[in-house]
Each structure stands twice: as C-alpha cells, then as structure tokens.
N, C-alpha and C positions, 0 to 999 in steps of 0.2 A: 386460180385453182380450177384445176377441169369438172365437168360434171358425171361424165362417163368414163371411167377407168376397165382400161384393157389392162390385164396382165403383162406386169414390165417388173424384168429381173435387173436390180441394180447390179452393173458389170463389176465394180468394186469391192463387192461384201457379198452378194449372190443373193439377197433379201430381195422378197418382195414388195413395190410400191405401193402408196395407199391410194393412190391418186390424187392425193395434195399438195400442191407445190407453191410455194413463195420467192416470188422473187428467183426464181429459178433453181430452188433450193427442193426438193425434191422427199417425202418421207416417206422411211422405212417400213415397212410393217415386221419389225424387231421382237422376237420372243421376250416375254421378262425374264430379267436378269434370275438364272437357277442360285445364285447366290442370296438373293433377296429373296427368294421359294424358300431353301433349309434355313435360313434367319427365322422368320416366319414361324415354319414348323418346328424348328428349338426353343423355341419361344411359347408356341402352346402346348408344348410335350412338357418343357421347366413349369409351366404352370399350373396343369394339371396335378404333376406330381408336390409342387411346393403345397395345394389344396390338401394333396391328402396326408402327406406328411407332416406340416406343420398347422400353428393357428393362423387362421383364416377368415372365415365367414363372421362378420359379426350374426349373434342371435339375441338381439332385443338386450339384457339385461350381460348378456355370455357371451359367449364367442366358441366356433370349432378349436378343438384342442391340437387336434391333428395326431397321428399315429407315432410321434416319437414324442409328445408332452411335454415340449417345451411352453417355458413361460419366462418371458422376460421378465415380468415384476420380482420371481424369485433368482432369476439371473441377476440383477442389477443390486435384489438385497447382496447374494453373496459377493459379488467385485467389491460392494460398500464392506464387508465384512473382511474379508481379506486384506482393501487398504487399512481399514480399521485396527486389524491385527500389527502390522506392520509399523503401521506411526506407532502405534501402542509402544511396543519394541525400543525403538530408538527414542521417544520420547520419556519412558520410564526410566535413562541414562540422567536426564534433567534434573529430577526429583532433589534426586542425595546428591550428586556430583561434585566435586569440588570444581569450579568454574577454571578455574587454569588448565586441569585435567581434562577438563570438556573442552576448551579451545585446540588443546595440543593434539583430539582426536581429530584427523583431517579427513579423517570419510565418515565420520559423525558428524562436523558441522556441515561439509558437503549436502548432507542430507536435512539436517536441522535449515540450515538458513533463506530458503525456500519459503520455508513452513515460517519462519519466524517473520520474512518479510510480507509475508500475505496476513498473517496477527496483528503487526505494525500497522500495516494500510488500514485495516477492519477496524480499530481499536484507538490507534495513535495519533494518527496522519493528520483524523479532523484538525486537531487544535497544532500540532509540530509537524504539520508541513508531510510533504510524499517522502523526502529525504533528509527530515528532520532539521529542513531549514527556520524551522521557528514563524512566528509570525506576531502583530502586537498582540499583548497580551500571555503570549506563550514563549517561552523560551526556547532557543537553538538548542539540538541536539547533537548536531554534527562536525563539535569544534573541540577544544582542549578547556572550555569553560566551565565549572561545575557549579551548582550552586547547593548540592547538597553533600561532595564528593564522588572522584571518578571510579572508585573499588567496587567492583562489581556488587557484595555486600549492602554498599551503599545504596547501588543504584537499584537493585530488588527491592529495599525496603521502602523507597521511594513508589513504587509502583504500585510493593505489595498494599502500602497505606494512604499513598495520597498525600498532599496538601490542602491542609484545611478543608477537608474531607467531612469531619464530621465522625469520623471513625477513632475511637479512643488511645489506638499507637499513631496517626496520623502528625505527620510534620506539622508546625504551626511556624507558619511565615507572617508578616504583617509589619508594614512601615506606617508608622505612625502620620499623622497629620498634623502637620506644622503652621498651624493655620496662627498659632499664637505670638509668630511671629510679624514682623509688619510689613507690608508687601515690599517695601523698597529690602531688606532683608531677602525676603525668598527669589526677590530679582537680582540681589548682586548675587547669591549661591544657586541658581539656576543658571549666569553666564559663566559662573566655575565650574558647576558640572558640566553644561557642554559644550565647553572645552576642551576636557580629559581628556577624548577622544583620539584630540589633533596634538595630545603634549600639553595644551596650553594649560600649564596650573594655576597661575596667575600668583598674586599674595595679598596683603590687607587685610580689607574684612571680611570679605567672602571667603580666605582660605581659613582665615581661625573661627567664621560659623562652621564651616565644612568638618573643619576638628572637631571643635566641641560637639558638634552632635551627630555626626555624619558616619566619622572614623571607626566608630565602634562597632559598625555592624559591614561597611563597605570596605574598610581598609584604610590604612594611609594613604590618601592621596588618590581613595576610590581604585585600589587594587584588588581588592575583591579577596576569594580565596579562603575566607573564612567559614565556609563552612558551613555556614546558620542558617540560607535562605537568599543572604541577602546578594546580587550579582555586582561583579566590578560594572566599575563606571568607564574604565577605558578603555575596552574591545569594540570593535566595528558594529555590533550587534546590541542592542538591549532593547527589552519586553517590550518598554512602552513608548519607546521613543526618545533622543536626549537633544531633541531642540532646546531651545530656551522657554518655548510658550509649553510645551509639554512639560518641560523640570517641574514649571513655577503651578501647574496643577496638579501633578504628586506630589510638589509639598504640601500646597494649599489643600488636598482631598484624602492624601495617604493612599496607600494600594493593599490589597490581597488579594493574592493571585489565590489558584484552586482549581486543583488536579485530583480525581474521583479515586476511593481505594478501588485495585482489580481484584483483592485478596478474596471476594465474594461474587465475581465474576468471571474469574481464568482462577484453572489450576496452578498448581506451586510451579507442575513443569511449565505448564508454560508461562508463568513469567519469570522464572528462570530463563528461558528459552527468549522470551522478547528482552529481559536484561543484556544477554550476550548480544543481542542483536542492535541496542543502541551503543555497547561497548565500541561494539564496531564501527557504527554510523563515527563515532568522536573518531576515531584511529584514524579511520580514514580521511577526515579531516572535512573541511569546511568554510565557508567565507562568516564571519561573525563572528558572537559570543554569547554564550549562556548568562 
C-alpha cells in the first residue's frame, strides 16, 4: 500500500483511487450507495411519523398514546370477542341437537371438529391416549368395542357422569375379587383368559369356573357386549392386560376402573360436541378393543 497518493482515475469505472492497494488490487473511492441514503431516510421519516401517530414512548407507569388511540389491549379483547361470538354460534347447534342431525350437517362438523379435537387433547388424551388409543388402566376409544354402548346417548351420558365418579347418575362398574378362590383355580382361569385372545377356549375346569362366575358380566366365552361395564376378553386390546400373571391379580385384587363426571366441568355443548368427536374416533377405526 503506497503512502503518498497522487490522484489516479480508474480507467474502468472513472472513480477516483484511494491510494490503497493489495495485492495489486487497487480501491475505489466509490460514493455510498443513493439506494442505502433513501433506505435510511424512509426509515426515519416511518418513524418519526409511527411516534406521533401511534403508541410509543413508554412513560413510567403509561405510555404515548399516539394521534390515532390505538390500543392493542382493546384490540385483542375485541378479536377475542368476535371469535367468541362466532364459536358461540355454531356451538349453540350442540345444545338441543339431535346427534344424527348434527353429523349430517357437513359444514357444521367441518367447523365443530377442530374445536372438539383440541377438547379431547385438553380434557381426554391424559388417560385415552392422543387418538384414543387407550393405555393400562384406560380403555381404547378408537375401535368398535364398547363397554357402556356405541349410541351416541350412550356415550354422553358416559362423559356427562363418569365412572365411579362419585357423582350420584354416575355408572358404577367394579369386578369383584376372587380371592376366595384357591390359587391353583385363579391359575387354571387366568390361562383361559389369556387365551381368548388367540381362539384358544380351552374346556375342563377353567372353562366351567369361567361360566359360573365369569359369563355373567363378560359374556359367553368372554364376548363381552353386555353393556354393564364389563369389557370382552377376546379383542387385541384390554384395560389391564390379559397375560396370565396380570389375569391371576385381577382375580386375586378385583378392579375399578374411574372416569371423572365433566357434567360440572364442560358445558352440555360441549360434551355433546366431544361425544361426536369419540363417535368418530370408533368409526374411524383402530387397532384393539375397548
């Protein structure tokens, strides 16, 4: 780099040199870019005027309001009041509805099932899964299994009260404990139970203990379908497990399961609106069983 610069016009660009050079590389003495100058000055012309137009300046406790009084806090209440309006709306269809009627509307549940799946997650998911694949202790939602009934009816009133909830319409489910039996007994009807599963029914004496106390609440042959609470024993899925070491401790201890009423937590529409929405989970179908 030279130390004394004579004026030298770059032949190329007509610029003057600085007297720096590298490497034989020579620099410009280049104006700033007029583009990056009105950037700049559009830039503190928009800001000036965004100061005096809107809020701006904090003041301790306040803030400037600015010449057109906008305020976001009351912005954002009314968008909240507006969506507010609006779910209101389509949600009030819930209430009274007849549930066949509300399925067959297709740009109601378009709009409803959104809403119902973000209720489901909040509310349901904990203990039946994201897609009401079940998990121990809770039953599958997402299959043709029922344990209280698949009629919509049904499955509100299920919601609306609970299992062994504590709530005085609440279902009351509860397998008793077989403890009075003698363990070589709950060992031959715990390899009959799981079995079901795979077909295998077997016969002897584990299938007429399975009778005698078993049928009445699970079905012949643990078919389930009854109605009461109690789940078949031969779908891919149940609550708590159908190894053999798992059977021979729900005989031996009994089970009760226990699902919270919503009927004092969610309005009617929406568990209406979450009803339809495991109707669906089951339609659409599922690996397991209830």
């Amino acid at each position: 780099m030279s130390d004394h610069h004579q004026r030298e016009i770059d032949p190329v660009t007509g610029y003057d040199t600085t007297g720096h050079e590298w490497n034989g590389i020579k620099e410009l003495n280049t104006p700033f870019p007029r583009i990056a100058i009105w950037a700049l000055l559009i830039t503190v012309v928009y800001a000036v005027i965004a100061w005096i137009l809107l809020p701006a300046w904090p003041l301790g406790r306040d803030y400037t309001r600015g010449l057109l009084g906008l305020n976001q806090g009351d912005m954002a209440v009314a968008g909240y009041r507006d969506i507010s309006d609006w779910r209101g709306e389509w949600l009030a269809k819930m209430e009274t509805g007849d549930f066949e009627v509300l399925r067959a509307d297709a740009d109601l549940m378009a709009t409803a099932m959104p809403a119902a799946e973000r209720l489901f997650a909040d509310n349901c998911a904990a203990c039946h899964g994201e897609t009401g694949q079940g998990g121990p202790g809770f039953p599958v939602l997402s299959d043709a299994h029922w344990l209280w009934g698949a009629d919509p009816e049904a499955i509100a009133e299920t919601i609306r009260f609970g299992i062994n909830s504590g709530h005085p319409d609440a279902r009351i489910a509860e397998m008793p404990a077989f403890d009075w039996m003698s363990r070589e007994e709950r060992a031959a009807v715990a390899r009959y139970v799981s079995g079901l599963p795979e077909g295998r029914d077997g016969a002897g004496v584990a299938a007429d203990l399975f009778a005698e106390n078993c049928a009445s609440c699970h079905g012949d042959g643990g078919e389930g379908g009854l109605e009461i609470g109690a789940p078949s024993l031969r779908d891919a899925a149940v609550i708590y497990g159908q190894d053999s070491r798992t059977v021979q401790e729900t005989l031996r201890g009994g089970r009760a399961g226990t699902m919270p009423a919503w009927t004092d937590r969610l309005s009617e529409a929406e568990i209406r609106l979450l009803t339809l929405y495991v109707a669906g989970l089951a339609e659409a179908g599922g690996e397991g069983a209830e």
